[in-house]
PATI-479736 format. One record per residue (C-alpha): residue number from 1; residue in one letter; x, y, z. Coordinates in nm, 3 decimals, always signed. Each point is the difference from the previous one (the first is absolute). Layout:
N
(rec NUM, 'A', (X, Y, Z));
...
***
This chain:
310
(rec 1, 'X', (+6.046, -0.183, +2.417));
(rec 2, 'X', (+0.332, +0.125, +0.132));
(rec 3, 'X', (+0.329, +0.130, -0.128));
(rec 4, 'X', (+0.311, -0.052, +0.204));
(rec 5, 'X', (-0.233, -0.014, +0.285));
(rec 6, 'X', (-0.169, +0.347, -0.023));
(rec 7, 'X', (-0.375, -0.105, -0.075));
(rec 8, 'X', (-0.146, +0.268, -0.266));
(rec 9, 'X', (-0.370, -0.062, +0.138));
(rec 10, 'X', (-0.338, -0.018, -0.217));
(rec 11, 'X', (-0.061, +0.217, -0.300));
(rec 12, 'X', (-0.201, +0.334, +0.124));
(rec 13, 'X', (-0.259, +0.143, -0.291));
(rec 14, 'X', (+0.033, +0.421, -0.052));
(rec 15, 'X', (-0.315, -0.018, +0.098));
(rec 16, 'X', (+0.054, -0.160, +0.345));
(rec 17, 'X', (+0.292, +0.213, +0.057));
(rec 18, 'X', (-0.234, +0.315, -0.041));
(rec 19, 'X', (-0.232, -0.155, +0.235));
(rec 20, 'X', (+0.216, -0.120, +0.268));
(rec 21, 'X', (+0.128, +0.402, -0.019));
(rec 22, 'X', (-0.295, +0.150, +0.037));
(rec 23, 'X', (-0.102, -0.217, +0.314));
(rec 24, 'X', (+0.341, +0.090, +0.141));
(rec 25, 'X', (-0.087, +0.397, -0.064));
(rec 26, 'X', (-0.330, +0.002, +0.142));
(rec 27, 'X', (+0.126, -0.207, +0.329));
(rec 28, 'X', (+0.257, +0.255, +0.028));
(rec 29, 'X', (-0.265, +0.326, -0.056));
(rec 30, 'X', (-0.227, -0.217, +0.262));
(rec 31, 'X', (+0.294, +0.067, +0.258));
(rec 32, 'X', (+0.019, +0.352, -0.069));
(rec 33, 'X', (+0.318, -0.011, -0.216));
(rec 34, 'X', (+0.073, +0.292, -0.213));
(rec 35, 'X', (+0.081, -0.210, -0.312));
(rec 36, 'X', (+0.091, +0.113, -0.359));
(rec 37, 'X', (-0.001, -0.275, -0.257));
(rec 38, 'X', (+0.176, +0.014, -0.338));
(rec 39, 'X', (-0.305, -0.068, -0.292));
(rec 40, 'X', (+0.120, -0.031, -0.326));
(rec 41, 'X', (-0.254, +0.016, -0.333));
(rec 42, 'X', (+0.098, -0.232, -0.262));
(rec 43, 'X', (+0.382, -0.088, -0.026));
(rec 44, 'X', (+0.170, +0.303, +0.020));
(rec 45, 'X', (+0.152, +0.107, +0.290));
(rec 46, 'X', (+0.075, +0.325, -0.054));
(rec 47, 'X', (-0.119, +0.217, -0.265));
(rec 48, 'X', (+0.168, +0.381, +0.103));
(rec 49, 'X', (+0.303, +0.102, -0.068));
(rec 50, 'X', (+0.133, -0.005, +0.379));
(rec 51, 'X', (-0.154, -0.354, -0.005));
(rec 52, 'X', (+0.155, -0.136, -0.290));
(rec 53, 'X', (+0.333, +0.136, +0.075));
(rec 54, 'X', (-0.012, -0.168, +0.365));
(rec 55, 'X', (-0.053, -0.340, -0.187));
(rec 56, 'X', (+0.241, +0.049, -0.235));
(rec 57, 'X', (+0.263, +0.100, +0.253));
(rec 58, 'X', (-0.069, -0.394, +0.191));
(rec 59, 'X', (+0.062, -0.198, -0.349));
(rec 60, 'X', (+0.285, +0.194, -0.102));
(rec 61, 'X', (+0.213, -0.149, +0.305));
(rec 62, 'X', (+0.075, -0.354, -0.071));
(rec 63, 'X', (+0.003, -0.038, +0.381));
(rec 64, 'X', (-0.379, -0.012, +0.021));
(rec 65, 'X', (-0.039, -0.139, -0.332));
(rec 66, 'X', (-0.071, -0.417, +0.123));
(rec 67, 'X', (-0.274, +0.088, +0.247));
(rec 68, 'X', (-0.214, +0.276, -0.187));
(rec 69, 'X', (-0.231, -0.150, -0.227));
(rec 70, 'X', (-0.132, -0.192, +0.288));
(rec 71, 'X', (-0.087, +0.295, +0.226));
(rec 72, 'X', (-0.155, +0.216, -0.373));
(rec 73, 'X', (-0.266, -0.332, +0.062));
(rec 74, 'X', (-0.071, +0.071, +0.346));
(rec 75, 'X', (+0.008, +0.366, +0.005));
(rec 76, 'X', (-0.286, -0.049, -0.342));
(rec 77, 'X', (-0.186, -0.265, +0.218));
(rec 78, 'X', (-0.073, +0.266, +0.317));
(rec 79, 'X', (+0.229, -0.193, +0.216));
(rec 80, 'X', (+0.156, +0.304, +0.118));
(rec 81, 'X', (-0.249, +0.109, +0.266));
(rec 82, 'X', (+0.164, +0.272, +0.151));
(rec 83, 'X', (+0.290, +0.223, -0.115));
(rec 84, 'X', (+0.118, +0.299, +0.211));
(rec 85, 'X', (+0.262, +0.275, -0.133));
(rec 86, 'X', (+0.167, +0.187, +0.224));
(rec 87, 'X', (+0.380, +0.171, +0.035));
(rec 88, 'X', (+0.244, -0.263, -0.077));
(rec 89, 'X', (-0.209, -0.266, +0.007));
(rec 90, 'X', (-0.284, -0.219, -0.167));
(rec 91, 'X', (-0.212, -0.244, +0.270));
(rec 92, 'X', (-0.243, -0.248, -0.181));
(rec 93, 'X', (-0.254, -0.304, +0.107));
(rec 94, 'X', (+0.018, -0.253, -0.302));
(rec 95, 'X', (-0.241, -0.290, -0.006));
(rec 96, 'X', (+0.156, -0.335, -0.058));
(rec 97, 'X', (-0.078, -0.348, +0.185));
(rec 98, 'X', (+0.015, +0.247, +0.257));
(rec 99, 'X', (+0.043, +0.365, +0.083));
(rec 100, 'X', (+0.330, +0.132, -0.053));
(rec 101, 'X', (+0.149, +0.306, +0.146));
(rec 102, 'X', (+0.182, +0.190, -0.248));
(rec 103, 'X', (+0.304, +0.276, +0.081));
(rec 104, 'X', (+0.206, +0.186, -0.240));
(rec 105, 'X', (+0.263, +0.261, +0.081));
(rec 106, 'X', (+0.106, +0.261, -0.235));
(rec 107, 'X', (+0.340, +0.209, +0.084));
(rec 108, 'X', (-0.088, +0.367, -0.049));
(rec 109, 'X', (+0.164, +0.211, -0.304));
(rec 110, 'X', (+0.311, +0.104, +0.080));
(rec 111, 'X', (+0.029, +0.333, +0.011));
(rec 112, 'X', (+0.243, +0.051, -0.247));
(rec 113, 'X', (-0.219, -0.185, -0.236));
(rec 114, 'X', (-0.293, +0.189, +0.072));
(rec 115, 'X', (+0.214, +0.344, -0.087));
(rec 116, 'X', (+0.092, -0.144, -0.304));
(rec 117, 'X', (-0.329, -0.085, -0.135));
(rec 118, 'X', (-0.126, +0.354, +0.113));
(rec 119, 'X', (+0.284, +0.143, -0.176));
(rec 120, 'X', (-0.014, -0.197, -0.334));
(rec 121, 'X', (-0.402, +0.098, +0.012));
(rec 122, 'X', (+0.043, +0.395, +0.078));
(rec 123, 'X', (-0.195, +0.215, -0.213));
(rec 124, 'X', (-0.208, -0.286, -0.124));
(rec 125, 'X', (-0.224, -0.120, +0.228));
(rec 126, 'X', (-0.238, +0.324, +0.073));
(rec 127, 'X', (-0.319, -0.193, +0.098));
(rec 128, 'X', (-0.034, -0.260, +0.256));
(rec 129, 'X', (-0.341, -0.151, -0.142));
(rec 130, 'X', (+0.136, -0.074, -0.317));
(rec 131, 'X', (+0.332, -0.131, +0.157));
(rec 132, 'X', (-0.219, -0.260, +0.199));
(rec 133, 'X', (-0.181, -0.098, -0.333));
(rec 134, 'X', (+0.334, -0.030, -0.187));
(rec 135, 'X', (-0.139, +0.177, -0.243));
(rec 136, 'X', (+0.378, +0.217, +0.023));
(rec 137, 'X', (+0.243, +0.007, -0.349));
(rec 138, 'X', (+0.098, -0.368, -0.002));
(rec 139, 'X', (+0.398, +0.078, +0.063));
(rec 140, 'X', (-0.108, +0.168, +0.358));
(rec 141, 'X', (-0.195, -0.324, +0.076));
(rec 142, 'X', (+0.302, -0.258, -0.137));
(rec 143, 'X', (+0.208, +0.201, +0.259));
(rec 144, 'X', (-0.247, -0.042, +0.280));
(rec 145, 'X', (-0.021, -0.350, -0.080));
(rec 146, 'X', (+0.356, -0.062, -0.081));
(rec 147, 'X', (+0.156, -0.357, +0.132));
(rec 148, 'X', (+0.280, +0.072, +0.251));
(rec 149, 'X', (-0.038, +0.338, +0.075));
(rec 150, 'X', (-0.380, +0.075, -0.100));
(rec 151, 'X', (-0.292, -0.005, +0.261));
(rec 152, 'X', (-0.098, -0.364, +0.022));
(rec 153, 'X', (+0.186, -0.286, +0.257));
(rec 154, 'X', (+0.304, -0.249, -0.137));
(rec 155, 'X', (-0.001, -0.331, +0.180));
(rec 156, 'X', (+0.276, +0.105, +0.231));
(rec 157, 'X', (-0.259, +0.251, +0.116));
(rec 158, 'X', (-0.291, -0.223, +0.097));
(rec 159, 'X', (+0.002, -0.230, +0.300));
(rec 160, 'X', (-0.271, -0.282, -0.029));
(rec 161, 'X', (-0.168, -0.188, +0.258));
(rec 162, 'X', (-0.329, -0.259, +0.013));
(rec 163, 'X', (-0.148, -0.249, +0.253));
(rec 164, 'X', (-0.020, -0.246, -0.243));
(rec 165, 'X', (+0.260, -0.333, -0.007));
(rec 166, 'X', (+0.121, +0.061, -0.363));
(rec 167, 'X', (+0.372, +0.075, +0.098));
(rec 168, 'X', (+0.056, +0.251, -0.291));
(rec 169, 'X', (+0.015, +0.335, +0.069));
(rec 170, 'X', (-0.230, +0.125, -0.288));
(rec 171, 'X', (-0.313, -0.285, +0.067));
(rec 172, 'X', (-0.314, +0.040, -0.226));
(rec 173, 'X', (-0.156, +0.223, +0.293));
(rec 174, 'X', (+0.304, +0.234, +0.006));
(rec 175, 'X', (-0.051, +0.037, -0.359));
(rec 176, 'X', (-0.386, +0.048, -0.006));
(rec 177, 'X', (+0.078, +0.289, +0.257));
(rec 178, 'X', (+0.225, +0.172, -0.269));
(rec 179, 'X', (-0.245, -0.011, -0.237));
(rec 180, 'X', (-0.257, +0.084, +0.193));
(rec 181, 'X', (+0.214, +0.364, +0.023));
(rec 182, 'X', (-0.026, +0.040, -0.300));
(rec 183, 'X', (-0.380, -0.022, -0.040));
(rec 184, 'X', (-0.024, +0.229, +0.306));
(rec 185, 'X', (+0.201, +0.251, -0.213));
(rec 186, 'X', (-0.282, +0.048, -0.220));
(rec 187, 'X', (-0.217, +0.091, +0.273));
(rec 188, 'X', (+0.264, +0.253, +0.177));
(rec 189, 'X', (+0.355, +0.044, -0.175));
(rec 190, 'X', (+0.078, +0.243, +0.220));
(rec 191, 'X', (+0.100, -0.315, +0.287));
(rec 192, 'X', (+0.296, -0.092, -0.192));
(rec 193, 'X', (+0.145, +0.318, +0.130));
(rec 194, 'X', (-0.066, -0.075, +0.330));
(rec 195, 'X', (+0.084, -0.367, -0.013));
(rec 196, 'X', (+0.341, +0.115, -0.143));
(rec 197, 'X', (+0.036, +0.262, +0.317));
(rec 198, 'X', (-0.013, +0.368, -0.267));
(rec 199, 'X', (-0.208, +0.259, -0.021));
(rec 200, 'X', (-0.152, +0.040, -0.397));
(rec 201, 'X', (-0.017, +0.345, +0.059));
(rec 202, 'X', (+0.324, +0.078, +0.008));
(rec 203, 'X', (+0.075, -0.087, -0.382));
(rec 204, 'X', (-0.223, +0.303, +0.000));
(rec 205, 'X', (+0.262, +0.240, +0.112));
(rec 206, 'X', (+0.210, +0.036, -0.310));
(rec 207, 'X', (-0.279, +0.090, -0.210));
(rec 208, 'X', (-0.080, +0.281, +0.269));
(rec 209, 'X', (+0.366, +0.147, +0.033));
(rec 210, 'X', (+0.023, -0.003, -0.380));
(rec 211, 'X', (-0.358, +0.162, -0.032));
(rec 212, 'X', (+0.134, +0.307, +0.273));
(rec 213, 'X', (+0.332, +0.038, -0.220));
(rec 214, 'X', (-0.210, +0.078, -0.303));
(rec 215, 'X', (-0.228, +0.229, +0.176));
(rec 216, 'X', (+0.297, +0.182, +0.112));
(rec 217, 'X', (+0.165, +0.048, -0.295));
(rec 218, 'X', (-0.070, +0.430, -0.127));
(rec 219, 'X', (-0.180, +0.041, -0.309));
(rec 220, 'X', (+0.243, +0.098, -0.286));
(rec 221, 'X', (-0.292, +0.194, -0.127));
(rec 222, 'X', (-0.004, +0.237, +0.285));
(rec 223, 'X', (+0.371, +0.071, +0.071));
(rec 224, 'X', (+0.097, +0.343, -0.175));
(rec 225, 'X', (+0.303, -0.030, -0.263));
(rec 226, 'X', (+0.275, +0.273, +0.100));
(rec 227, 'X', (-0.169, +0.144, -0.367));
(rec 228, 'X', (-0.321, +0.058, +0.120));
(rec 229, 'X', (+0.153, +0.100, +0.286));
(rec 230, 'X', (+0.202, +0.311, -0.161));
(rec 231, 'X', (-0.314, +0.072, -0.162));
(rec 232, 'X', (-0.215, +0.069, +0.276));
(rec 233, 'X', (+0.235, +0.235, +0.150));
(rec 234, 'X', (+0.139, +0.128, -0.303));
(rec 235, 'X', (+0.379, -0.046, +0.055));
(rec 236, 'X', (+0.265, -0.146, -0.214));
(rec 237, 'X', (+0.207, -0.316, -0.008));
(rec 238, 'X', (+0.349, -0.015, +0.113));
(rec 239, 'X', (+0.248, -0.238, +0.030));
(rec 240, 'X', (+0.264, -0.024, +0.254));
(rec 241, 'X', (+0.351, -0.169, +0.002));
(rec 242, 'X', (-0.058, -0.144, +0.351));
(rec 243, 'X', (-0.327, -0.147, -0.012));
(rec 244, 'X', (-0.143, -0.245, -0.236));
(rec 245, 'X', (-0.354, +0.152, +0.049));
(rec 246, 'X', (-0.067, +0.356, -0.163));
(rec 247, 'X', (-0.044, +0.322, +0.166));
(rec 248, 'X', (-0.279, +0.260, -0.071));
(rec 249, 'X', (+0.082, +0.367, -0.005));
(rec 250, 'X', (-0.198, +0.314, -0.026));
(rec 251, 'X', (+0.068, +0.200, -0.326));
(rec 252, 'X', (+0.131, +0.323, -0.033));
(rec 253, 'X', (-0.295, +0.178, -0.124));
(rec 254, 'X', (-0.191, -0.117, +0.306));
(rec 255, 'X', (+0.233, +0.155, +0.243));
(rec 256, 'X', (-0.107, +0.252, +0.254));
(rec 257, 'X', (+0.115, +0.303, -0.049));
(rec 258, 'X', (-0.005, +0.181, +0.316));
(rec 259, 'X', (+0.301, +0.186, +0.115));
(rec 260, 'X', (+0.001, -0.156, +0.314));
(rec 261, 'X', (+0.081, -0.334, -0.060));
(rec 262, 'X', (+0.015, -0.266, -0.292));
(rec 263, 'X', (-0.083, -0.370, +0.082));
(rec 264, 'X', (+0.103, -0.326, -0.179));
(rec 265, 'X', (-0.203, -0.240, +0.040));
(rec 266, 'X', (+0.127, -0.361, -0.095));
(rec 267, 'X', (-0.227, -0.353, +0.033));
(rec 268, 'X', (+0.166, -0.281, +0.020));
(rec 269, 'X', (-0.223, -0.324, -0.113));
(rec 270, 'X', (-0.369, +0.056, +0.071));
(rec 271, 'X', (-0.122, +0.248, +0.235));
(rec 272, 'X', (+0.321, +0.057, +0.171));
(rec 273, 'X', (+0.103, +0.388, +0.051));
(rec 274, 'X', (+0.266, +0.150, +0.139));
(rec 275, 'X', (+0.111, +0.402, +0.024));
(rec 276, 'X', (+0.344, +0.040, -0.225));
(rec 277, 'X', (+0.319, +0.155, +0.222));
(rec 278, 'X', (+0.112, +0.254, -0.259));
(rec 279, 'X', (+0.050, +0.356, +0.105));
(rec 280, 'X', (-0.251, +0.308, -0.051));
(rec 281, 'X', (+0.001, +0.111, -0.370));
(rec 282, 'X', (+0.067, +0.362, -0.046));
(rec 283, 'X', (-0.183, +0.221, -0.253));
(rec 284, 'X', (+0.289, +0.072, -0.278));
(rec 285, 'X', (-0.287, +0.218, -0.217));
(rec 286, 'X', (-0.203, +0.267, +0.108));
(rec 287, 'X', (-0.411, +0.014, -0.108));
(rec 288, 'X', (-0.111, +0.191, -0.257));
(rec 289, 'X', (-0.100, +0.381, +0.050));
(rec 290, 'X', (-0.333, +0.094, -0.034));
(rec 291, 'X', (-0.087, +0.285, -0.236));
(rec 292, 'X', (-0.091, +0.242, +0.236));
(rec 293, 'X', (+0.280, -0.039, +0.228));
(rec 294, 'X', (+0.249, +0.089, -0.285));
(rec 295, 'X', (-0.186, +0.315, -0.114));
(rec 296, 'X', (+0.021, +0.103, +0.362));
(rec 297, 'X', (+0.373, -0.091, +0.010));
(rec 298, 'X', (+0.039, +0.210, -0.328));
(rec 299, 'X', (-0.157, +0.305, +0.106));
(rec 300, 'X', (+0.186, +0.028, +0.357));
(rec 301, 'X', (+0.360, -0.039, -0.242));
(rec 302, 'X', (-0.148, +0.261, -0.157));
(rec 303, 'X', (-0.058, +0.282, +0.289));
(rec 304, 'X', (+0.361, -0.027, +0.087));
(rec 305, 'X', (+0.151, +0.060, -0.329));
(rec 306, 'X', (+0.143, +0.366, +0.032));
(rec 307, 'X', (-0.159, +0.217, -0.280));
(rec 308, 'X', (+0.233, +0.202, -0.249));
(rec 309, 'X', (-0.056, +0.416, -0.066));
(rec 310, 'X', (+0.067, +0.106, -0.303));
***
């Protein structure tokens, strides 16, 4: 049977489209290929949250939307013998009527981008296991995975190519190589960073910065109030018209009183001294006499007083 000339060939069974795989893998292990087929249990494709997200990004893009459901069949039936991640680009063997070579280029995250996502996700991302098990707060992983300007392709990103005669750009074995990324995801989410050119880490560094702020920060507990201050050194509050802080003096009563020299002692803020400029003091009152040195005083007065005859 044909269709405007295209013949669309006999019906192939699942179960012959497994098989034909499988002989394909083991011809190419037999030639000493390093080979990593895409198995899928059941029918879902992906079941992690990296995984699903991948998928999800494809359908959302009415670009890829005609030619998907074919290649979810193919990736399902094993026909996607070989997928290989690497920087920027996806390389995949998908069995067909033949074997068809499979190459998909991803433009790297522009750097710009990549700072804003880091940005947006400082201070929230502080472990890098749970980050590749999106098991993060779910508004951190909607900006990750935002369209536009998250971490996964747009169509104008993605350059397709496939050895096969289908003249669209997205053929069934493009698409079963897509998918098959997002299987692979569950195995190792962390090659989506690669594939997209970043380094995961690096979302990392926020939460670190922000962690050495807080560290930083003094203690209020163990900063001494101007108060406590005063009373550990026993000196009084004053304020002055020129500063906004206050000033501690020494009282009075505490002053030495030596005849040699008085000192004024003023602390400005906390633990700050400095020696006042005021001139010597001078003694205005004489000390107290002792008894005995006015008895002595008294008697010597006495001596000299000229006595009267009578």
């Amino acid at each position: 049977m044909s269709y405007f000339g295209f013949g669309w060939g006999d019906y192939v069974s699942v179960a012959e489209k497994r098989r034909r795989a499988e002989k394909k893998i083991a011809a190419l292990k037999k030639q000493g290929r390093s080979i990593a087929p895409v198995s899928i249990e059941g029918r879902t494709i992906a079941r992690s949250f990296w995984g699903q997200s991948w998928c999800s990004n494809l359908e959302r893009y009415s670009d890829f939307e005609s030619r998907l459901p074919r290649g979810r069949s193919y990736v399902r039936n094993g026909s996607v013998i070989d997928l290989q991640i690497a920087k920027g680009e996806v390389t995949a063997m998908v069995s067909g009527s033949e074997l068809y070579r499979v190459r998909i280029a991803i433009a790297p995250v522009a750097a710009k981008r990549w700072r804003a996502i880091c940005r947006d996700c400082a201070g929230t991302i502080d472990s890098l296991v749970e980050l590749l098990q999106g098991r993060l707060a779910k508004g951190v992983m909607d900006r990750v995975c935002r369209k536009g300007d998250g971490l996964f392709p747009a169509p104008s990103e993605i350059e397709l190519s496939c050895s096969c005669p289908d003249w669209a750009d997205m053929c069934k074995h493009v698409a079963a190589a897509l998918y098959g990324v997002g299987a692979r995801l569950d195995e190792k989410p962390q090659l989506l960073f690669l594939l997209r050119g970043v380094d995961e880490n690096e979302l990392l560094a926020g939460a670190g910065a922000d962690l050495t702020l807080r560290k930083a920060a003094p203690v209020a507990a163990k900063v001494l109030d101007d108060r406590n201050v005063a009373a550990l050194f026993g000196l009084e509050m004053a304020e002055t018209a020129n500063s906004e802080r206050p000033i501690l003096t020494v009282p009075k009563q505490q002053r030495s009183k030596s005849r040699k020299r008085s000192q004024t002692i003023a602390v400005i803020g906390i633990g700050a001294a400095k020696n006042s400029n005021r001139p010597r003091a001078t003694r205005t009152r004489s000390e107290p006499e002792s008894a005995a040195s006015a008895g002595v005083r008294k008697g010597r007065a006495q001596q000299r007083r000229p006595r009267h005859r009578t």
